[in-house]
N, C-alpha and C positions, 0 to 999 in steps of 0.2 A: 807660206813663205814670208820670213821677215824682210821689208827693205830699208835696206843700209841707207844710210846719210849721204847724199854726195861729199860731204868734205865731216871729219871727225868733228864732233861735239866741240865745242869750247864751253867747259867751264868758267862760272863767275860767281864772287858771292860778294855781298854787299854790307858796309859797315859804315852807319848812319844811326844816329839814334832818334831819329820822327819817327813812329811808325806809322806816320802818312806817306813818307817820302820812302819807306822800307817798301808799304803798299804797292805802292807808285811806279820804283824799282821793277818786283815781283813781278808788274803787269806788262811792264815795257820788254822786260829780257824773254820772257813767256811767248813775247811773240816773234823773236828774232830763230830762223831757221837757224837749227846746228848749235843754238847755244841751251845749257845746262844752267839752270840757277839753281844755287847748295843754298840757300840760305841767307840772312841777316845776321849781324850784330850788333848791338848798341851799346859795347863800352869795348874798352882797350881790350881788357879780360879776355872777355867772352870772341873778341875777332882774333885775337892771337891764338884762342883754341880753335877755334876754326878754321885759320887758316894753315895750321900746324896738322888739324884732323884731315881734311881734305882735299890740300893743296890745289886748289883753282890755278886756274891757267890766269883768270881776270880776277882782280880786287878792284874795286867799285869803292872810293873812299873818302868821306867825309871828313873837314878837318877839325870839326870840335865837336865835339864826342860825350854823353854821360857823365859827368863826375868821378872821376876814378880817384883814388885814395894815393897814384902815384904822382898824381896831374898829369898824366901824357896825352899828346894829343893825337889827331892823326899824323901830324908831321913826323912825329917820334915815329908812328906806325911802319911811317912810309919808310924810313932809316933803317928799322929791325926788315924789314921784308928784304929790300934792296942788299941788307948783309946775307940775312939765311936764302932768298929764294930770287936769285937775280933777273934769274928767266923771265918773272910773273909779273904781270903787265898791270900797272896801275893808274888809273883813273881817279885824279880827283875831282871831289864832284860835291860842289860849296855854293853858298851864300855868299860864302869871303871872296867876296871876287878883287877883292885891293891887289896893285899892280905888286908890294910889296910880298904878298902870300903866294900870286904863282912866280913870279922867282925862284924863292924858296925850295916851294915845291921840286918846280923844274930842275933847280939845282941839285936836290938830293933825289931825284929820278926819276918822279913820276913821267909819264909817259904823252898823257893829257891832263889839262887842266882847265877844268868845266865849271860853268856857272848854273847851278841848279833853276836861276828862275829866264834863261836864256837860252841854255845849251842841251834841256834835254835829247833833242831830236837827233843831238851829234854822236847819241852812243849807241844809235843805232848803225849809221854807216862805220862807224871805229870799228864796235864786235863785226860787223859781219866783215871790212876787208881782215880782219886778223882769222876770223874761220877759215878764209881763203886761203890764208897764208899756211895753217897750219898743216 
């Protein structure tokens, strides 16, 4: 007999290009009941196939990113999601902690705005009251 989840899965996938801090990710969302990790990305490219292939409920996202040949960064990210996929809950989740970047952020919708070498511990209670909610 399989047993069901108390509350559905929440998917999340992450777009970061350390692959210490992709690791890091991996291990943290691993342990969060009801949540689903799809995956990493490390350049603009590669998160917008991703997020297009398997539409997460959570994007987990870093704001400077790879090198990409269009210069976008994740702020761009966050603008293309925000248009195609309104629903989908954004976290970002930086070094840039300057008061000037979550504005921004904030402004174009991210949902939180996390400091990587302060705020890990805060993405555990975010995912799991949004499993509740879901």
């Amino acid at each position: 007999m399989n047993k069901q989840p108390l509350f559905p899965l929440l998917t999340v996938v992450t777009i970061d290009d350390s692959p210490l801090i992709a690791e890091r990710m991996d291990s943290i969302l691993r342990e969060i009941d009801n949540v689903s990790f799809l995956g990493n990305a490390f350049c603009i490219l590669s998160a917008q196939n991703l997020i297009n292939e398997v539409k997460p409920d959570v994007v987990i996202l870093d704001i400077h990113l790879e090198k990409n040949a269009n210069s976008k960064t994740g702020i761009d990210l966050l603008v293309e999601i925000r248009e195609n996929y309104p629903e989908m809950k954004v976290i970002i989740f930086t070094n840039h902690d300057e008061p000037h970047y979550r504005t921004i952020c904030l402004e174009k919708g991210a949902d939180y705005f996390l400091d990587k070498s302060t705020d890990s511990n805060k993405i555990y209670e975010i995912l799991e009251q949004w499993t509740i909610k879901k």
